[in-house]
C-alpha positions in Angstrom: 22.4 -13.0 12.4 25.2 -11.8 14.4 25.3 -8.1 15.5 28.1 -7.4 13.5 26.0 -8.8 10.3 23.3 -6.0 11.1 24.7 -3.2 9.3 22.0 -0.4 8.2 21.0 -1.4 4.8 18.2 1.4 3.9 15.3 2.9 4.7 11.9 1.1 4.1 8.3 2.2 4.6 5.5 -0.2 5.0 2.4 0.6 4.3 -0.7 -2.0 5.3 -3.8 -1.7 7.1 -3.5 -4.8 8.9 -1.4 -4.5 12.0 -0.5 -8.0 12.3 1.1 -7.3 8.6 3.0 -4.2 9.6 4.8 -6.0 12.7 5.4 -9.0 10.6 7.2 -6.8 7.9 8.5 -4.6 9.9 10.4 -7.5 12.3 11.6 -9.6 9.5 12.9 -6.0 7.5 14.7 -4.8 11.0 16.0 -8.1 11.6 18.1 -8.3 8.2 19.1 -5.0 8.9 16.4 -2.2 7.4 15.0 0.8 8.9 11.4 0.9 8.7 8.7 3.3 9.0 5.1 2.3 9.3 1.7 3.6 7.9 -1.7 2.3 8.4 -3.7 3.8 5.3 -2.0 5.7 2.0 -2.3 9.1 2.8 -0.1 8.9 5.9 2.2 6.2 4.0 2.8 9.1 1.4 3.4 11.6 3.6 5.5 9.3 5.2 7.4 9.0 1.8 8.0 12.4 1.0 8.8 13.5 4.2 11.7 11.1 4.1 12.3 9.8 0.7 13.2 5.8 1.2 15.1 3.1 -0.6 12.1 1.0 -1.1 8.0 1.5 0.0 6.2 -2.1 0.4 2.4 -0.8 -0.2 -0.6 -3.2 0.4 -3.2 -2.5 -2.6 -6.1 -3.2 -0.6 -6.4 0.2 1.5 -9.2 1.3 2.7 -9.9 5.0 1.0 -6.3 5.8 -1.3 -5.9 1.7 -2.2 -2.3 1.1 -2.9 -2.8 1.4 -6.7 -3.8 5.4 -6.0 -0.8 5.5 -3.6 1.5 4.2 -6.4 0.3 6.5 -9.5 1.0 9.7 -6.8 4.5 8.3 -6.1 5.1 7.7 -9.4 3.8 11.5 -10.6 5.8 13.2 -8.0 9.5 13.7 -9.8 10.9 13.8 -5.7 9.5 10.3 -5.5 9.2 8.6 -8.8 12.1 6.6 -8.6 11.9 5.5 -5.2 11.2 1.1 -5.8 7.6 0.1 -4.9 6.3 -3.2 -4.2 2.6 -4.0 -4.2 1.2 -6.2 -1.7 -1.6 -8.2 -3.1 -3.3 -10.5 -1.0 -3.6 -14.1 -1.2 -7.4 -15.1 -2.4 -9.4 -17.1 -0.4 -9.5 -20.7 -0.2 -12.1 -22.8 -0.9 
């Protein structure tokens, strides 16, 4: 992607307890071209949210204390954020 391809194309905020996820995310998002904000459990992801209001939140459903279902039915109550595109994160099972 040339630099001239890079033109800002939203806001993002990531939310995922795993670090390795976050950078992962957050370097393939920045390279097409996204802003991105980080959070490493719900509660800062939604304050995160509503501090900023995004074009799109990526939210990993397996958080430790608010999981990303929890994190999702607040966004979705809050008329400021209910309209803001969410994206679970499920994780792939295990293999046998």
């Amino acid at each position: 992607m040339t630099p001239q391809d890079r033109k800002q194309k939203g806001n993002i905020v990531v939310i995922d307890d795993e670090p390795a996820n976050l950078d992962s995310l957050a370097a393939i998002l920045t390279e097409e071209g996204y802003t991105v904000c980080q959070a490493n459990d719900g509660q800062s992801g939604l304050q995160l949210v509503k501090r900023g209001l995004p074009d799109m939140v990526l939210v990993d459903v397996s958080l430790p204390g608010m999981n990303g279902y929890q994190v999702c039915a607040s966004l979705k109550n809050d008329p400021a954020t209910r309209n803001i595109p969410l994206i679970l994160i499920v994780p792939n099972p295990p293999l046998d």
